[in-house]
C-alpha positions as CSV (number, residue, x, y, z in Angstrom):
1,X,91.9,6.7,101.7
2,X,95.5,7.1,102.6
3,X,98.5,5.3,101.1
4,X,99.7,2.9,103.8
5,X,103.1,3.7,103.4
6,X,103.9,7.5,102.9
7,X,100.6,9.1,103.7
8,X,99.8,10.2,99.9
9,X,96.8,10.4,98.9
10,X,95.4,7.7,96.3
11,X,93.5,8.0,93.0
12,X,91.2,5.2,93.0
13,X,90.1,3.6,89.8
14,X,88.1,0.0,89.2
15,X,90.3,-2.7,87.7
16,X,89.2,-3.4,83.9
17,X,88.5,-7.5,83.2
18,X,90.8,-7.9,80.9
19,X,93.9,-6.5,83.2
20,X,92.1,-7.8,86.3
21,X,94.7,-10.5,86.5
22,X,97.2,-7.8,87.0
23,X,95.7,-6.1,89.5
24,X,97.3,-6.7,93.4
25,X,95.6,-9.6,95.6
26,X,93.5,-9.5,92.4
27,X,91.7,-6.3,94.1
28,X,88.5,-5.2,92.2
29,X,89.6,-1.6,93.2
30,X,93.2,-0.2,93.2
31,X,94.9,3.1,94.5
32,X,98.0,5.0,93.1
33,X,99.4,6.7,95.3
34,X,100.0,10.7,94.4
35,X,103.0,10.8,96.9
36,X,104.9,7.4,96.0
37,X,103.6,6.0,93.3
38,X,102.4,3.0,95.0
39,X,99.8,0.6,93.9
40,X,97.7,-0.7,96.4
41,X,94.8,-3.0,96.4
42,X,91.8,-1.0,97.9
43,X,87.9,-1.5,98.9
44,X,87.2,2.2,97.9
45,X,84.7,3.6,95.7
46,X,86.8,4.9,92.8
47,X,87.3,8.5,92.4
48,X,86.7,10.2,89.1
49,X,86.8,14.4,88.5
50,X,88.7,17.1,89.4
51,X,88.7,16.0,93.6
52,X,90.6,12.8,92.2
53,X,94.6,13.2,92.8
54,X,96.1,13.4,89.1
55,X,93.2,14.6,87.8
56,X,95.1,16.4,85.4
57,X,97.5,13.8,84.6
58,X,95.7,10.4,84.7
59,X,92.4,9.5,82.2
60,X,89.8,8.2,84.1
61,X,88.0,5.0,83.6
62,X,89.3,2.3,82.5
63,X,92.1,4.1,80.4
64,X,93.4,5.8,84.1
65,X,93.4,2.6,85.9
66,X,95.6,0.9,82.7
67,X,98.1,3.3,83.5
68,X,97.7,2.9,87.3
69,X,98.4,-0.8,87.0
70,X,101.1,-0.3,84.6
71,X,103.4,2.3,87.3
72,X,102.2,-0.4,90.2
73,X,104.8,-2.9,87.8
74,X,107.4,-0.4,86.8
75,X,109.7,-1.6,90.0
76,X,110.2,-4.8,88.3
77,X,110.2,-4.9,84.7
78,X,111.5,-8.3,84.8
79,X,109.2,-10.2,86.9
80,X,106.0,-8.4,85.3
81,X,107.5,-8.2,81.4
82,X,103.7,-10.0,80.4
83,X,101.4,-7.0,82.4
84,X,103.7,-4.1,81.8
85,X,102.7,-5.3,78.0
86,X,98.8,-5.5,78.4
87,X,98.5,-2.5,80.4
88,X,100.7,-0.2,78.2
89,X,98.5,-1.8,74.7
90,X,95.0,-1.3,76.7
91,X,95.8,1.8,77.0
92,X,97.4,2.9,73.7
93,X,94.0,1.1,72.7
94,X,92.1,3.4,75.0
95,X,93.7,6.6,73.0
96,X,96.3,7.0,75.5
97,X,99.6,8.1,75.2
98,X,101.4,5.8,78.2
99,X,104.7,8.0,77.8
100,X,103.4,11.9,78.1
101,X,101.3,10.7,80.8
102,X,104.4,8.6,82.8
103,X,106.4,12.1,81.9
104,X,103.8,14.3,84.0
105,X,103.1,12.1,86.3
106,X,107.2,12.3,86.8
107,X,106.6,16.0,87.3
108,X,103.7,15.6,89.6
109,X,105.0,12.7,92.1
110,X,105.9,14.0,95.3
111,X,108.4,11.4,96.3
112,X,107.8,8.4,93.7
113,X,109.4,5.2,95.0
114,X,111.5,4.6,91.9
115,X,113.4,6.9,89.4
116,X,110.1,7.5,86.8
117,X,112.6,8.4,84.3
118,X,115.0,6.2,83.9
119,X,112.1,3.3,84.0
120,X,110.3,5.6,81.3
121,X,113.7,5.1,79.1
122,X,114.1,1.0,80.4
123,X,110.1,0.9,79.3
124,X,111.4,2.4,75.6
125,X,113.8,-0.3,75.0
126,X,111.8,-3.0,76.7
127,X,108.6,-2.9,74.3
C-alpha cells in the first residue's frame, strides 16, 4: 500500500490495545509513511522484516507501531499532549529509545511533513 498523499511507501504495524484509542478512525492497522511521515489508518496486513520500509530504523511489533502512532501526533503537540505521553512510555517500556529512533528516522524521511527536529527538541521540553 501506498501513502495517499505523496506516494511513499508505508510500514504497516497492528495497533497495541492499550494505544488503540490513539490510533486514526480507531484503525486496527496503521501505516507510516517512509516519504512523509504520515499516519494513516490502513486494512493491510502489517509488514514485519527487512521488505518493511524503516526496517532499520523502526522496532517491530508492538514497540514499532508505539513509535508509529507517536510521529502520526507530532504535528500537534498541543491537541494530542495525553497520546504523545502513552506512546512515548509504551515504548520506553518496550526497551525503546523514542529519541535515537525519531533522530534516524529524521535522517531516513524523504520529505517528512513537519521539521522532525525541531519537534524532537519541542518533544524534550514537553515531557
Amino acid at each position: 500500500m501506498s501513502c495517499p498523499d505523496c506516494d511513499g511507501e508505508l510500514a504497516v504495524f497492528a495497533v497495541p490495545e492499550p494505544l488503540a484509542s490513539h490510533a486514526p478512525e480507531a484503525a486496527l492497522t496503521v501505516g507510516l509513511c517512509a516519504g512523509c511521515l504520515r499516519l494513516h489508518p490502513t486494512e493491510t496486513v502489517p509488514t514485519d522484516g527487512d521488505s518493511r520500509p524503516f526496517a532499520d530504523v523502526l522496532p517491530e511489533g508492538d514497540a514499532g507501531a508505539a513509535v508509529a502512532l507517536l510521529v502520526g501526533m507530532l504535528d500537534s503537540l498541543a491537541l494530542n499532549c495525553a497520546g504523545i505521553v502513552d506512546c512515548v512510555e509504551f515504548a520506553e517500556q518496550s526497551g525503546i529509545d523514542v529519541h535515537l529512533t525519531l533522530d534516524r528516522l529524521q535522517r531516513e524521511a524523504t520529505n517528512p511533513h513537519f521539521d522532525v527536529a525541531r519537534r524532537q527538541a519541542q518533544l524534550d521540553a514537553f515531557l
